[in-house]
Structures are given as structure tokens and as C-alpha cells.
SEDREN-777936 format. One record per atom (N, C-alpha, C, O): x, y, z; residue in three letters. Coordinates in steps of 0.1 Angstrom, whole numbers, plus 2048, in hexadecimal, padded with zeros to 3 digits. Layout:
% residues N
XYZALA;...
This chain:
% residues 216
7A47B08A9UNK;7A87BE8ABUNK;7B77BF8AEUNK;7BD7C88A8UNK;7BF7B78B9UNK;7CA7B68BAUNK;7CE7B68AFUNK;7D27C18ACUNK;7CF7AC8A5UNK;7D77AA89AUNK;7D77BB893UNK;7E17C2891UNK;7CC7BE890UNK;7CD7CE88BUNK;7DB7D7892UNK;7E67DB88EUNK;7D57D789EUNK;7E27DB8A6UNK;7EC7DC8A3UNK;7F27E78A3UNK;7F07CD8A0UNK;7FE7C98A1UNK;8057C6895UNK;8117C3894UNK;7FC7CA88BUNK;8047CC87CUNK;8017D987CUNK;8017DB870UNK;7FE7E2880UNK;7FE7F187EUNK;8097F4888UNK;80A801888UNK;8127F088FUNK;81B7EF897UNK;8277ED88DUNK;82F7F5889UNK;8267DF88BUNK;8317DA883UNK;8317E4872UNK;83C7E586BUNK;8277EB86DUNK;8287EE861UNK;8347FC867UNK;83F7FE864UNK;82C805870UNK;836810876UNK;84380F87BUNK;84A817880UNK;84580287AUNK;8517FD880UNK;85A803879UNK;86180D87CUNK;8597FA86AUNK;8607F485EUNK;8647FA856UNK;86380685AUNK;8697FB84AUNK;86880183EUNK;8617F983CUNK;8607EE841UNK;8567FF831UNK;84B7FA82BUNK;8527F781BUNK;8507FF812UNK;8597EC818UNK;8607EE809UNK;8597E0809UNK;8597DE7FDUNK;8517D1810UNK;8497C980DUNK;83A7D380DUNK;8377D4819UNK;8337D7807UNK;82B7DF807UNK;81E7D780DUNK;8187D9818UNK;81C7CE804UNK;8117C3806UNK;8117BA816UNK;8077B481BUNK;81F7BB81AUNK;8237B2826UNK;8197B0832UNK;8167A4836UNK;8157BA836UNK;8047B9841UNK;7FA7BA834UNK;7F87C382CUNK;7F37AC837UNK;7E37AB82DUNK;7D97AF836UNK;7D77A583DUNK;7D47B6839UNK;7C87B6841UNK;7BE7B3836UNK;7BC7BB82CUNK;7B87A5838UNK;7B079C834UNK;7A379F839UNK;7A17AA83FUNK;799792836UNK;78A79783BUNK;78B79484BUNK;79278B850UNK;78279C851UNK;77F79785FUNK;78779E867UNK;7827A0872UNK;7967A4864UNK;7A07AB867UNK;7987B986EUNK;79E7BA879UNK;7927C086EUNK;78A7CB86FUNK;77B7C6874UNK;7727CC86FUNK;7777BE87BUNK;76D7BD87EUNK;76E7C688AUNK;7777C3892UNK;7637D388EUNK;7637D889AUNK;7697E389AUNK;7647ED8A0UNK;7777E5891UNK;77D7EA894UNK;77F7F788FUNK;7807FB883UNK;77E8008A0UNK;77B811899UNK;78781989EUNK;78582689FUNK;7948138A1UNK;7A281E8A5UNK;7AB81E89DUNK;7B1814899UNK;7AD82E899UNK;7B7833890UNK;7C682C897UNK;7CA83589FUNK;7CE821897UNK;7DA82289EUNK;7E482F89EUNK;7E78338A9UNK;7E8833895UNK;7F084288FUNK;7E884E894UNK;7DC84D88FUNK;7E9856899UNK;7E186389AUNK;7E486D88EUNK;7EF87088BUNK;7DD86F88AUNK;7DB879881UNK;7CF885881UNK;7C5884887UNK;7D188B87DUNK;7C2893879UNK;7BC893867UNK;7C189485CUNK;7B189186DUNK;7A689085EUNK;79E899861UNK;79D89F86CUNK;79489B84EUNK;7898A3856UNK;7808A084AUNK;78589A840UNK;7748A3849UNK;76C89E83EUNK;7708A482BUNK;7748AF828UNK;76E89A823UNK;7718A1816UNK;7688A8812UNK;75C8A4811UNK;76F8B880DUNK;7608C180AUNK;75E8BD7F9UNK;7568C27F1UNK;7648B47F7UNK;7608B17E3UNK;75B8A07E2UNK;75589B7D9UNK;75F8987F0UNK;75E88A7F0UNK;7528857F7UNK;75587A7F9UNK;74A8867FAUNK;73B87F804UNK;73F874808UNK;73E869803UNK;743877813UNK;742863819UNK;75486381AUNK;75A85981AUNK;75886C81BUNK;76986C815UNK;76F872825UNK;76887B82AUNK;77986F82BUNK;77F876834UNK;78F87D82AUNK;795876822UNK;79488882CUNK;7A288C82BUNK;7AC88F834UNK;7AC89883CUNK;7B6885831UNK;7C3884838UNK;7CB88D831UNK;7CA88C825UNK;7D7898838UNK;7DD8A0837UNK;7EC89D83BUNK;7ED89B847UNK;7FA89C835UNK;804898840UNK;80C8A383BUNK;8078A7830UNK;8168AA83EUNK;81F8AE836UNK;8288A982BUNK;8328AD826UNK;82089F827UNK;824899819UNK;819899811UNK;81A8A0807UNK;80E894814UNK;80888F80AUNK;7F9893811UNK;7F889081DUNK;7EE899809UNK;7DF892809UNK;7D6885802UNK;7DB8807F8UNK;7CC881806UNK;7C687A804UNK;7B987A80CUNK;7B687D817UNK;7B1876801UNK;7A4872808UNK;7A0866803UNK;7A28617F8UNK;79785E810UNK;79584F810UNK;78984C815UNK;78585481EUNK;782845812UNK;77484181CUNK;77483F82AUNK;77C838830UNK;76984A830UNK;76784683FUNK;76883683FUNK;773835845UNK;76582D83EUNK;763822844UNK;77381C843UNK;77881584BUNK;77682083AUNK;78781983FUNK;78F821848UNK;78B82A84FUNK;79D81B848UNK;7A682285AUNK;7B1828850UNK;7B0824845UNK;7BA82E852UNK;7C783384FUNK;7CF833856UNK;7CB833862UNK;7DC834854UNK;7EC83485EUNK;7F383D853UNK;7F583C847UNK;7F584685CUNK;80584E856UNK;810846857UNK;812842862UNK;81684284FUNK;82283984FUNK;830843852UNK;82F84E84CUNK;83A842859UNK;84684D85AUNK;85383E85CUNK;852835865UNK;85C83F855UNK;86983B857UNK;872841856UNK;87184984CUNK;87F84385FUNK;88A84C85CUNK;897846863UNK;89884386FUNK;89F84685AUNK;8AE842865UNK;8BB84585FUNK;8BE85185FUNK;8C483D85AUNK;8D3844855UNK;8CE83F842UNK;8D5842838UNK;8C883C843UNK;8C6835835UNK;8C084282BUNK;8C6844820UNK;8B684A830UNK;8AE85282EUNK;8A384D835UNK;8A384683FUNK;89585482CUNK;884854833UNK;87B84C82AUNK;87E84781FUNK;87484C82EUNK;86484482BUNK;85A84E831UNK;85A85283CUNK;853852825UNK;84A859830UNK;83E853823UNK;841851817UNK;830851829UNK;82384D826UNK;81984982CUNK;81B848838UNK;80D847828UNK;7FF84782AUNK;7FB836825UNK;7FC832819UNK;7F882B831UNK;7EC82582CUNK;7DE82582EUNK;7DB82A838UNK;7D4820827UNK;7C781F829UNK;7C180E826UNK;7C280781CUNK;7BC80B831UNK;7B77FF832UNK;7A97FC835UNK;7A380583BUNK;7A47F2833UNK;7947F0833UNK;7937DE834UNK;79C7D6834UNK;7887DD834UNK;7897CD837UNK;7907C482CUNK;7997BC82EUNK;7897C8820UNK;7917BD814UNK;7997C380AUNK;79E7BE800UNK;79C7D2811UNK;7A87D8808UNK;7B57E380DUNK;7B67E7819UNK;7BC7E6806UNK;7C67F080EUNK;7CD7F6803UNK;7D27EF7FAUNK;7CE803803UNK;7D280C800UNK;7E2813801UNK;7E081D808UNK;7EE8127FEUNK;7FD816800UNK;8038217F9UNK;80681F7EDUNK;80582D7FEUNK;80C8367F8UNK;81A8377FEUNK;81983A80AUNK;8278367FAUNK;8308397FCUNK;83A8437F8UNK;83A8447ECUNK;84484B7FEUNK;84A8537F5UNK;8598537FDUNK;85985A807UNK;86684C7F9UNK;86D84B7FDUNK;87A8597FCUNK;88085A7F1UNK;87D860803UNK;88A86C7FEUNK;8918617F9UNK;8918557FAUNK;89B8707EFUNK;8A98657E3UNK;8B38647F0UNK;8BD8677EAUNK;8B68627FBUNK;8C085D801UNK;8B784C801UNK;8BF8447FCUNK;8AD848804UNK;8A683C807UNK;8A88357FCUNK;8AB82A7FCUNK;8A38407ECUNK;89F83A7E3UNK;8AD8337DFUNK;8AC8277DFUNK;8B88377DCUNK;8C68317DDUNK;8CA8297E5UNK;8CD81E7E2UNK;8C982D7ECUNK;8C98237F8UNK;8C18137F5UNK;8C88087F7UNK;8B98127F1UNK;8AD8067EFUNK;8B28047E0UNK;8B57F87DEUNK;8B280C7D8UNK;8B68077C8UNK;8C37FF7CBUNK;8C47F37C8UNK;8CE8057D3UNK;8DD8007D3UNK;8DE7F47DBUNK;8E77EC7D9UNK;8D27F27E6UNK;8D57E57EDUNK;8D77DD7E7UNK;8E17D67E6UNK;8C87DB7DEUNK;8C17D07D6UNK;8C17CF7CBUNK;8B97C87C5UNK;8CE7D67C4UNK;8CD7D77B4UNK;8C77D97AEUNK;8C77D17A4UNK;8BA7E77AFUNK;8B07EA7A6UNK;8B67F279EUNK;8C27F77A0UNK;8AF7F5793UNK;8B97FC789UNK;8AD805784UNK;8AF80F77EUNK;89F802786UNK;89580F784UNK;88880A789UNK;888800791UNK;879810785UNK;87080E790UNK;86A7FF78DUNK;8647F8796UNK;86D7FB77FUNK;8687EE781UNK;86B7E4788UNK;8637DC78DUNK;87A7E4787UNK;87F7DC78FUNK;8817DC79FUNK;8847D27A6UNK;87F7E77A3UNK;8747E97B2UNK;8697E27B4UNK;8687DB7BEUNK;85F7E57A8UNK;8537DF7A7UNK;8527D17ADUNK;84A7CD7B6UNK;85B7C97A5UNK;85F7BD7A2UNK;8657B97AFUNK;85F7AF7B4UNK;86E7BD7B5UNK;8717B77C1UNK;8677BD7CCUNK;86B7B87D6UNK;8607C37CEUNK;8557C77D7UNK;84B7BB7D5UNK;84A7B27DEUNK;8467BB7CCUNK;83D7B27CBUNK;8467A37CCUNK;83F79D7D5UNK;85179A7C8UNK;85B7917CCUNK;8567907DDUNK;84F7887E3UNK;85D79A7E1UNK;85D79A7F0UNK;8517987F4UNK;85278D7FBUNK;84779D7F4UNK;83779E7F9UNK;83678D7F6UNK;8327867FEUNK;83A78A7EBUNK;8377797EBUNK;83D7717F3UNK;83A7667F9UNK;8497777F3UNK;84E76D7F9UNK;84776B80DUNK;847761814UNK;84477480FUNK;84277881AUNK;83576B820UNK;83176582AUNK;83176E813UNK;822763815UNK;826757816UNK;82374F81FUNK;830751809UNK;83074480BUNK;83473D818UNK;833731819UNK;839749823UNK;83E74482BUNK;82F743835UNK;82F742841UNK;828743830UNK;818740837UNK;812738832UNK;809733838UNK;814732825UNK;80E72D81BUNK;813727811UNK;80C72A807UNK;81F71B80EUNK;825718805UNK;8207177FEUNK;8287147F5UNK;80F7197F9UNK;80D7137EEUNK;80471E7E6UNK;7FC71D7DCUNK;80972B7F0UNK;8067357E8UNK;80A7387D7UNK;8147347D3UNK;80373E7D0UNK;8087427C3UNK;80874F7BAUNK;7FF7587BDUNK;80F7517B3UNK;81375D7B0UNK;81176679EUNK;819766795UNK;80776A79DUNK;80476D78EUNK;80477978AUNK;7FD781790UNK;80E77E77AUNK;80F78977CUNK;80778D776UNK;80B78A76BUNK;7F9794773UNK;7F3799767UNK;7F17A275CUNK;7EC7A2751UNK;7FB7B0766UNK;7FB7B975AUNK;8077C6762UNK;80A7CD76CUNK;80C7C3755UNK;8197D2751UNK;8187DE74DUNK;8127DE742UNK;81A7E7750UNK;81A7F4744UNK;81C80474EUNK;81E80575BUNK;81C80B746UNK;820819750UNK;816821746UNK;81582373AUNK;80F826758UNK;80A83275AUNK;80C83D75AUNK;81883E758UNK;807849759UNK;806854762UNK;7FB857770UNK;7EF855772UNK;80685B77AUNK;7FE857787UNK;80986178EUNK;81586178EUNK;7FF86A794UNK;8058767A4UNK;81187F794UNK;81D882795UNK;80A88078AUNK;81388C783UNK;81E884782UNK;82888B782UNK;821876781UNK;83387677EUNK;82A863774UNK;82085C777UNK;83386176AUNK;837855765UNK;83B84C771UNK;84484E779UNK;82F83E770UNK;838837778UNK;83382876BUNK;82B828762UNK;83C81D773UNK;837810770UNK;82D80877CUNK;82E809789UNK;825801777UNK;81A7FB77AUNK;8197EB776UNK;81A7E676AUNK;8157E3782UNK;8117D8781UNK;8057D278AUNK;8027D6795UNK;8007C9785UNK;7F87C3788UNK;7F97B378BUNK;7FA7AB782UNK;7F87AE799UNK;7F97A179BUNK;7F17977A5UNK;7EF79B7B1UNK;7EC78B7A2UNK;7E57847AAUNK;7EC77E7B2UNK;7F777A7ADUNK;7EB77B7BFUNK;7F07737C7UNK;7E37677D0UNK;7DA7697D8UNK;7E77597CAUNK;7DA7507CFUNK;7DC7477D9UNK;7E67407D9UNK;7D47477E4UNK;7D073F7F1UNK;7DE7467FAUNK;7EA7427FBUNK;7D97517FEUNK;7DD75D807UNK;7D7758814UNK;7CB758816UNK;7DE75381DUNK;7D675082AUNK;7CE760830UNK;7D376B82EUNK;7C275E836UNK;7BC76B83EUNK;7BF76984DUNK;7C475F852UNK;7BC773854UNK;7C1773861UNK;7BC767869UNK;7C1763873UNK;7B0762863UNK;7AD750865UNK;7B174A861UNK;7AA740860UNK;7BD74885BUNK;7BF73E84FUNK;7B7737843UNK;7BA72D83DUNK;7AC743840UNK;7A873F838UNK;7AE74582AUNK;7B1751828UNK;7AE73C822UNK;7B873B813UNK;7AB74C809UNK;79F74B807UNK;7B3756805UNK;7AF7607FFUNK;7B67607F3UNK;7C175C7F2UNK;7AF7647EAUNK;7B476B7DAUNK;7B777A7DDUNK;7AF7827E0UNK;7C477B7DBUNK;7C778C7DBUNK;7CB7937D0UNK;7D378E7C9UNK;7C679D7CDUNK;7CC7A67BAUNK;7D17B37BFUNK;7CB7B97C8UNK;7D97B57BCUNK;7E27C17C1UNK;7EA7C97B4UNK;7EC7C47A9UNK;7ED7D67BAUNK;7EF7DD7AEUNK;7FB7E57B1UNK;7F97EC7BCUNK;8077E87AAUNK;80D7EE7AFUNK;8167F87A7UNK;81E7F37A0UNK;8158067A8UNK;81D81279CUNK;8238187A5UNK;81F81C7B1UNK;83281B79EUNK;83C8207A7UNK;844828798UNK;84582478DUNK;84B83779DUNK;85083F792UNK;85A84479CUNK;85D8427A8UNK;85E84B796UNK;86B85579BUNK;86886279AUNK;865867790UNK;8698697A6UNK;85F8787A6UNK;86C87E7ADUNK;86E87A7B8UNK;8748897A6UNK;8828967ADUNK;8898847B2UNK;88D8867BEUNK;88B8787AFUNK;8978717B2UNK;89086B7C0UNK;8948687CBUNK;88886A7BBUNK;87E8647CCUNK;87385A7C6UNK;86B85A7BCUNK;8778537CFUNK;86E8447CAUNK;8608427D1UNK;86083C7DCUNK;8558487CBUNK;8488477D0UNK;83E83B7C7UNK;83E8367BBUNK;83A83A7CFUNK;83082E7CAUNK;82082C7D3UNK;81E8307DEUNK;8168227C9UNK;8088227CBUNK;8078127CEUNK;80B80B7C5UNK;80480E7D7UNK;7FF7FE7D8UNK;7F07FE7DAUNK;7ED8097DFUNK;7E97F77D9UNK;7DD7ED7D6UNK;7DB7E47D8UNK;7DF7DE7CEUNK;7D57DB7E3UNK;7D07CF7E0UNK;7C07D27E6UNK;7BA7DC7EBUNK;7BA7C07E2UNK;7AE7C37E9UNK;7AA7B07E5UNK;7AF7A97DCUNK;7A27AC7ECUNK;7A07A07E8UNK;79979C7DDUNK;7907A47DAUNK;79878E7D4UNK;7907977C9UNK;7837917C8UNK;77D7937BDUNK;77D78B7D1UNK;77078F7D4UNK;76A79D7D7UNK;75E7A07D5UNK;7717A57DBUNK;76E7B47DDUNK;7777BC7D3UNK;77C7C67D7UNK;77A7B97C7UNK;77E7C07C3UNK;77A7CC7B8UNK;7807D67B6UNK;7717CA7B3UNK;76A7D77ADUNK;7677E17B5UNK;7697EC7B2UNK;75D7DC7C5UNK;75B7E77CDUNK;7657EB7D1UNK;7617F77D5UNK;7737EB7D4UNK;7807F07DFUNK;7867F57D2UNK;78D7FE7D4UNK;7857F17C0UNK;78E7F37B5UNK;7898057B4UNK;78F80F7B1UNK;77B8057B9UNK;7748167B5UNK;77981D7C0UNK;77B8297BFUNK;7798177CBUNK;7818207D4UNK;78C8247D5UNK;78E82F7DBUNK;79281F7D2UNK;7A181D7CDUNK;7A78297C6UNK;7B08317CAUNK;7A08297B7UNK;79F8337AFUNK;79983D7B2UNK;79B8467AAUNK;7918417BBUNK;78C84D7C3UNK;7968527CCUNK;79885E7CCUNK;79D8497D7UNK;7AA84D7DCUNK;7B58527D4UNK;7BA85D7D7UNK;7B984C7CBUNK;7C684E7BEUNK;7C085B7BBUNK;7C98637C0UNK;7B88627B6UNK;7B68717AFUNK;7B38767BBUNK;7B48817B7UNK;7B08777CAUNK;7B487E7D3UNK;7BE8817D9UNK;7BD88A7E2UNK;7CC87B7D6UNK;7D887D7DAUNK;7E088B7D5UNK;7E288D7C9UNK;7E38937DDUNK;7EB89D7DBUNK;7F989C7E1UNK;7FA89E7EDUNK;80289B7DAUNK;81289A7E1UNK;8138A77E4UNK;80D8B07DEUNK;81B8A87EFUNK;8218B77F3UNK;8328B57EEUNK;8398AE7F5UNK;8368BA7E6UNK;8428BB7DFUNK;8488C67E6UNK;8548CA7E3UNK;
């Protein structure tokens, strides 16, 4: 339960531009029933079984049994403002960065559009591991662009193999990740989930994704 804590700590810290960087793995949620972020929810009147989160950015609805965090970053750079949703073998990332941030992050790092965001998001998230795991590995499976939240984005799909869990035990992770350019603002969708669970967390997933309403 600590550990929960303390990557829901460090995620609010940070900019969230490693998206993947906190895995909450199996076992990570055992017990555990505190929202860290306060928010207000309330039941979905079209979802059964669905709670809805409200922020001045964005809606969503997610399964009672998983937890959510409002994500908020702000400094001279620009903002971050987002929503995640986590559950034992999966997690959920909506982000939506203002164009002071989105410049800001394109110009550090030499992106030149959303794939190449993509691309170093996911880079970074690996690298992050190997430093847990040298013998982690990295597979890309699939390219292409969507439509997703009303705007063109690019989308990928990638495995990452023998993921330590908060026991060190070695996990298979599949993660998914579409990011577009919406008014000059860089918003994006992450996904992972382990993939022993991944058909049941893949339907949830897609029940979350068509619940999302941006506030523009």
C-alpha cells in the first residue's frame, strides 16, 4: 500500500512525459481502497458499474473497482493537466499538454510531430526499466493513425518483456499509445495492462476511450 502512495506522490510531482514510468503491477492494489488526489465522482447514469470523473478539462468514466488521480503540472514551461486510472494489472493515461508546454517539450527534444513524441515517450519509459532490469526487451508491434477525442492522432503499439513487479517478479507488459495535436496542444491516450489480463482491461479500456469528453 505504501508503494501506491508513493508513486501517486512521485507521478504528481513530475511531468508525466515518461507516461508508463510508475507500473503498478499485480499485487500493487491489494486492499487498497484511498483515492490519493481528492476529487469528486458520482455514479454513471449510461455506464453500470462505471463511476464519473469531472475536472475542468476533461470527463471520464471508469470502473468502480479501479482508483483515479487528477494529474495537474504547471511552472514557467507551461501546464500538464490530466487524469489517470489504475487497477491492479492495468492503467489508463490521458494527458493534455497547453502549446506553451507543447513547444516547450517538442523544442527540448527535437520532436518535429506526434510520432516522434510517441517514439521518445515510449524510448524513455524503456529506458526507465532497463534500469531495473537489463534484460528487459522492447517490441514494436503496430503503427498507424487513428481517430480518437475528434482530432487525428498517431498510434502505437508495443511490448515490453520481463517488466519486474513490485516483487520483482519478471511481467509481460502491452501498451498502447495515440497522441495528435488538438488547437496546437499536445494531448495524448496511454494504455498498458499486463498481458495475461489483457482482453479483460483491453474492453475496459475501450469503454473508458468513448467516455472521454474534453472541455475545450
Amino acid at each position: 500500500m505504501s508503494f501506491i502512495v508513493e508513486n501517486l506522490r512521485r507521478m504528481l510531482r513530475r511531468p508525466p512525459v515518461a507516461i508508463f514510468l510508475v507500473l503498478v503491477l499485480a499485487s500493487c492494489l491489494a486492499g487498497y481502497g484511498i483515492v490519493y488526489y481528492a476529487f469528486t465522482t458520482h455514479q454513471s447514469t449510461v455506464r453500470e458499474g462505471y463511476l464519473r470523473l469531472e475536472t475542468d478539462y476533461l470527463v471520464i468514466e471508469f470502473p468502480k473497482e479501479w482508483i483515479a488521480a487528477e494529474v495537474s503540472h504547471e511552472n514557467e514551461s507551461g501546464s500538464i493537466h490530466g487524469v489517470q486510472v489504475v487497477s491492479a494489472f492495468a492503467s489508463v493515461y490521458l494527458g493534455i499538454h497547453d502549446r506553451e508546454y507543447t513547444e516547450f517539450l517538442m523544442g527540448k527534444f527535437g520532436l518535429t510531430d506526434t510520432f516522434s513524441t510517441i517514439v521518445y515517450m515510449v524510448n524513455d519509459t524503456y529506458g526507465s526499466i532497463l534500469n531495473r532490469n537489463e534484460n528487459a526487451t522492447l517490441h514494436f508491434r503496430e503503427n498507424k493513425t487513428v481517430r480518437v477525442l475528434d482530432m487525428q492522432a498517431d498510434y502505437t503499439r508495443v511490448e515490453i518483456r520481463d517488466v519486474p513487479d513490485n516483487d520483482d517478479v519478471l511481467q509481460n507488459v502491452t501498451f498502447i499509445l495515440m497522441a495528435g495535436l488538438d488547437q496546437r496542444k499536445l494531448t495524448y491516450v496511454g494504455f498498458y495492462a499486463l498481458d495475461k489480463n489483457w482482453e479483460e482491461a483491453y474492453g475496459e479500456f475501450q469503454i473508458m476511450l468513448d467516455s472521454i469528453e474534453l472541455r475545450r
